[in-house]
C-alpha positions in Angstrom: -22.0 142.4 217.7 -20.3 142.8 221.1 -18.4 140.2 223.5 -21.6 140.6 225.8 -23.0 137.2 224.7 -19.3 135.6 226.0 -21.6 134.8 229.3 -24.2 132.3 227.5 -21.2 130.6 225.7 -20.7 126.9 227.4 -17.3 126.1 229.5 -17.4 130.0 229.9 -17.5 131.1 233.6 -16.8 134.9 234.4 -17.1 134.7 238.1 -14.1 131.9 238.4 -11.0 133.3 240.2 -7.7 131.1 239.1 -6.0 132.4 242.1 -2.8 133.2 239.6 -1.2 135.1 242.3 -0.9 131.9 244.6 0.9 129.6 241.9 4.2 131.1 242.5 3.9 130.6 246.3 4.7 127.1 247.1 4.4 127.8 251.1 1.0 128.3 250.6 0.2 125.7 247.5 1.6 123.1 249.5 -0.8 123.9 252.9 -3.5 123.9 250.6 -2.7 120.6 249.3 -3.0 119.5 253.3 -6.3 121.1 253.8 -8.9 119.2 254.9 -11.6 121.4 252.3 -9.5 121.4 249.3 -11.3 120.1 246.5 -9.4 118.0 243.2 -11.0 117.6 239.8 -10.2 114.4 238.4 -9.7 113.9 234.5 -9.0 110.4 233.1 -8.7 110.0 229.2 -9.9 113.6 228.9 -12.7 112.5 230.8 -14.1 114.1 233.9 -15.5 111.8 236.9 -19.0 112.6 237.5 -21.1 111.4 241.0 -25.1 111.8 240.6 -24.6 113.8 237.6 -22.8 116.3 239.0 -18.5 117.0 238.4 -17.2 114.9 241.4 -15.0 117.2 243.6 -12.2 114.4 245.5 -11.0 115.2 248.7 -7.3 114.5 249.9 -8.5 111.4 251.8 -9.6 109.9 248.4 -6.2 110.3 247.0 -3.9 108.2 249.1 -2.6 106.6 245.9 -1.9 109.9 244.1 1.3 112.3 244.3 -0.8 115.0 245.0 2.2 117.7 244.4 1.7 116.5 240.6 -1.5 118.7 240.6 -2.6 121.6 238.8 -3.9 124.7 240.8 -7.5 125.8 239.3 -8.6 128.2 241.5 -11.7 129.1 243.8 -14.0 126.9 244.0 -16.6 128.1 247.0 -13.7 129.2 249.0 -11.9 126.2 248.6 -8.9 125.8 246.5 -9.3 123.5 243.9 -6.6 121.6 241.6 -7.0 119.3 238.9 -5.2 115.6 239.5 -4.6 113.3 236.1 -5.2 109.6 236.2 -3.6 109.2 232.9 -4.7 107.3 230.2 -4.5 103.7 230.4 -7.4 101.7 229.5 -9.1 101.9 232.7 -9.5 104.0 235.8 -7.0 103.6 238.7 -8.2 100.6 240.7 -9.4 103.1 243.4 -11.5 105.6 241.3 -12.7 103.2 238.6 -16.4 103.1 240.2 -16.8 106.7 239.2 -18.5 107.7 235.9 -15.9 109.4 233.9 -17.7 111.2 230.7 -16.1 113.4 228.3 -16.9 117.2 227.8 -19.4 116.5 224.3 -21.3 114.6 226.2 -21.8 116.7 229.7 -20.9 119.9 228.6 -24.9 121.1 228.5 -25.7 119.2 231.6 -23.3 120.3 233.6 -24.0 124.2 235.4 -22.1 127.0 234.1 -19.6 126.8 236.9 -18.5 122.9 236.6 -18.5 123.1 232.8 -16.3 125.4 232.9 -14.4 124.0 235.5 -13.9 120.6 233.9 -12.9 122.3 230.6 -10.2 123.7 232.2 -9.0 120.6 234.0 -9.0 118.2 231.0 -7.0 121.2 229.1 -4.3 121.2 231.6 -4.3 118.2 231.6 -3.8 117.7 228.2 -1.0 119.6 228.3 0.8 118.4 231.0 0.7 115.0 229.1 2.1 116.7 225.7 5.0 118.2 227.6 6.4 115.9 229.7 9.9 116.5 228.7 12.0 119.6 227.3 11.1 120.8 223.6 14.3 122.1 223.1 16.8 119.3 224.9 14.9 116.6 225.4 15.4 116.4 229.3 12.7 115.6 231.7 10.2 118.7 232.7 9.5 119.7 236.0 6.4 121.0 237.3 6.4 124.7 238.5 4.3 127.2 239.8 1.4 124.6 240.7 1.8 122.9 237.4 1.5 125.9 235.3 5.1 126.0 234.1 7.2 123.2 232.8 10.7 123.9 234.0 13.5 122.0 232.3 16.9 121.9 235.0 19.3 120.9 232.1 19.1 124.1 229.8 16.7 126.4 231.7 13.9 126.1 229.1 10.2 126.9 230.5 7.1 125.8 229.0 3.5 127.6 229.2 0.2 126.5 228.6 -1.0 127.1 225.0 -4.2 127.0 223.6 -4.5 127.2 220.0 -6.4 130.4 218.4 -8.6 129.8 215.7 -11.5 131.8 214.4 -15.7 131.1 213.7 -17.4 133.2 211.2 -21.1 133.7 211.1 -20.9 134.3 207.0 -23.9 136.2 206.2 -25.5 138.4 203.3 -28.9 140.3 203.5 -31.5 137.8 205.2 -29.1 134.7 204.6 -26.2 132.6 205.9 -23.5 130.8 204.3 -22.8 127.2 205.9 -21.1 124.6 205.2 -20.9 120.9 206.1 -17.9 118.0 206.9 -18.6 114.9 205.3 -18.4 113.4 209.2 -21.0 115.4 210.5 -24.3 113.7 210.6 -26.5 114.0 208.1 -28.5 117.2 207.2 -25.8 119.0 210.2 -24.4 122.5 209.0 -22.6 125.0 210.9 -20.3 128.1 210.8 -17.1 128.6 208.8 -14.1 128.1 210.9 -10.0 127.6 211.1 -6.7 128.0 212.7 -5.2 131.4 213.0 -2.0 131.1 210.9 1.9 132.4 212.1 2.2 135.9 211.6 -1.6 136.5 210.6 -4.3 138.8 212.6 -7.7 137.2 213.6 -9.3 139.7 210.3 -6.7 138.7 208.2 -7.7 134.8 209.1 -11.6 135.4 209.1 -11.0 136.9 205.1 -8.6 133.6 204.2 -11.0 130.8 206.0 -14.0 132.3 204.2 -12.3 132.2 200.6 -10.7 129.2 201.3 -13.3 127.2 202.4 -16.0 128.9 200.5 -14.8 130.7 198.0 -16.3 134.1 198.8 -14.8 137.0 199.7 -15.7 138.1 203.2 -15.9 142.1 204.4 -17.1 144.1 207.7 -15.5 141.5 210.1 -16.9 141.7 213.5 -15.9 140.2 216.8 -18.5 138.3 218.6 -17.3 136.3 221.5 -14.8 133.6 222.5 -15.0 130.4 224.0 -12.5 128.0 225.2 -13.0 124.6 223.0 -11.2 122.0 224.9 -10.9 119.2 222.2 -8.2 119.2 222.9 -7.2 122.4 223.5 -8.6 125.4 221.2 -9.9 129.0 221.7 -12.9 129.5 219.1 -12.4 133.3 218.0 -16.1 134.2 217.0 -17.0 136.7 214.3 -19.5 137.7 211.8 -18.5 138.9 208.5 -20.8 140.2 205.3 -19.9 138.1 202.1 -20.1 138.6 198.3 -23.1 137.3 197.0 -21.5 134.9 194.7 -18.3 133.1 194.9 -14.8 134.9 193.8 -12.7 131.9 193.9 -12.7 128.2 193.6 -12.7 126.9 197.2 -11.0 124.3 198.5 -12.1 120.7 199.2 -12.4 120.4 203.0 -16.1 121.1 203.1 -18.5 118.8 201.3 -21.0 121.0 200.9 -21.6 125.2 200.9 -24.7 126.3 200.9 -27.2 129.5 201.3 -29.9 129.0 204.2 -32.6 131.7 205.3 -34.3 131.9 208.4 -37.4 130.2 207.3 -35.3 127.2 205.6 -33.9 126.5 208.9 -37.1 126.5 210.9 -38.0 123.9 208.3 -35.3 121.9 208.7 -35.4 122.1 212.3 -39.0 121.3 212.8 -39.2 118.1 209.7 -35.4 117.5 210.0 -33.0 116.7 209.5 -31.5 119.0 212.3 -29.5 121.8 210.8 -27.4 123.6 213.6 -24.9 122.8 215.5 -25.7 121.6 219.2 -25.7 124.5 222.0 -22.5 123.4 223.3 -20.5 125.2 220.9 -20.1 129.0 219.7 -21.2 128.4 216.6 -24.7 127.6 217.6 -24.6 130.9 219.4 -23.4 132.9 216.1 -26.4 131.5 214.3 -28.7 131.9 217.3 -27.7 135.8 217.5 -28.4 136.3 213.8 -31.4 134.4 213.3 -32.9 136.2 216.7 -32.1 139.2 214.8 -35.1 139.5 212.7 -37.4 136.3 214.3 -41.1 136.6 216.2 -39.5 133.1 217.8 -36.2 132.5 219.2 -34.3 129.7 217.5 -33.8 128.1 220.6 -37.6 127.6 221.1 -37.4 125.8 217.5 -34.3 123.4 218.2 -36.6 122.2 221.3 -39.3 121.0 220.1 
């Protein structure tokens, strides 16, 4: 497996340029804060506001109300600079944007084009973080925003602060013409996906693919291969895909995080998918993708053509 299937991952735009070599210019961020074309995404409650469907792109006008200079800088958006602008997260809307539909990334990730998806993922991760690190980790004082809001500057003890997303890995466990899933007790019923977890201090991605499959299964996992990534907003992940081969019977006792691990072959998922209840994941995440890419492998029918009907 290569990282050439990063492109049909969801939030994932390859095209999109952040314009990082403008964030440290505040001449220039600040004109383009006065343009008449700049665009702002807005993000309330890790929400996005939508108009006709669509990611809603403000313009400066729409904003009187706002400090525009506590922005984010995204990037290029059709020649335009675009920044992200957070309504915080009271229990409604700002008074003057509260007749825009604000939906969360679950729910319009699919709908949304390639671009915008991956657009509003990156808004509602900034976002995020901006809201987690409003003051100095190490003394406590009040952060500033930098470089177009992607460093948190402290003035009392020069501490900076950097956006972080959190690394974990997804495994497409697999053995012969089968695939090991398990299922959270949350999930609804009959759902199953890939095996998954945090990459740990001091640990490499391998070394984490190996201790999430034992752990959480209780097989021992060899031949690791990387996949593809995707950013996984929610709040503020990287999913780290692989696929791994696994011992045919378990090695260890697992642990109890996952209600249920089971064996599926290509022909119990059509089943399930076609008489229910549904089996995968939904398209919006990577792990749908791992299982599409093996179960394409060795199929007459794409799985996608079998989730859709």
């Amino acid at each position: 497996m290569t990282n050439d299937y990063s492109s049909n991952n969801v939030f994932v735009d390859n095209a999109f340029d952040r314009l990082a070599h403008k964030r440290t210019d505040p001449n220039w961020v600040q004109k383009r804060l006065a343009d008449r074309d700049t665009r702002f995404v807005g993000v309330w409650q890790h929400r996005c506001a939508l108009a006709d469907q669509r990611l809603h792109f403000f313009k400066a006008g729409e904003l009187s109300d706002f400090d525009l200079d506590q922005t984010i800088l995204l990037g290029d958006v059709d020649g335009a600079a675009c920044f992200a602008l957070d309504f915080g997260d009271g229990p409604s809307p700002p008074e003057s944007v509260a007749h825009f539909d604000f939906q969360g990334l679950r729910t319009i990730g699919m709908a949304l084009d390639e671009s915008e998806a991956a657009l509003a993922a990156y808004a509602q991760a900034m976002s995020f973080w901006h809201r987690r690190h409003r003051f100095c980790g190490t003394c406590g004082n009040p952060a500033a925003l930098k470089d177009a809001g992607h460093v948190l500057d402290c003035s009392r003890c020069d501490a900076r602060s950097f956006p972080r997303s959190d690394p974990a890995v997804i495994v497409l466990a697999a053995r012969d013409d089968r695939v090991l899933l398990g299922r959270q007790a949350s999930w609804p019923p009959g759902r199953y996906s890939t095996i998954a977890g945090f990459v740990e201090p001091g640990e490499s991605l391998e070394d984490t693919v190996r201790r999430e499959v034992a752990e959480e299964t209780g097989h021992c996992a060899s031949e690791v291969r990387y996949f593809s990534s995707q950013p996984w907003p929610f709040p503020s992940s990287l999913m780290l895909g692989f696929s791994a081969t696994v011992s045919a019977e378990p090695v260890c006792d697992p642990d109890e995080e996952l209600e249920e691990v089971r064996w599926f072959t290509r022909e119990e998922i059509i089943e399930r998918e076609t008489s229910g209840p549904k089996l995968v994941p939904p398209p919006l995440s990577i792990a749908y993708r791992l299982i599409e890419h093996w179960f394409n492998l060795d199929s007459d029918i794409p799985l996608a053509e079998i989730v859709s009907r």
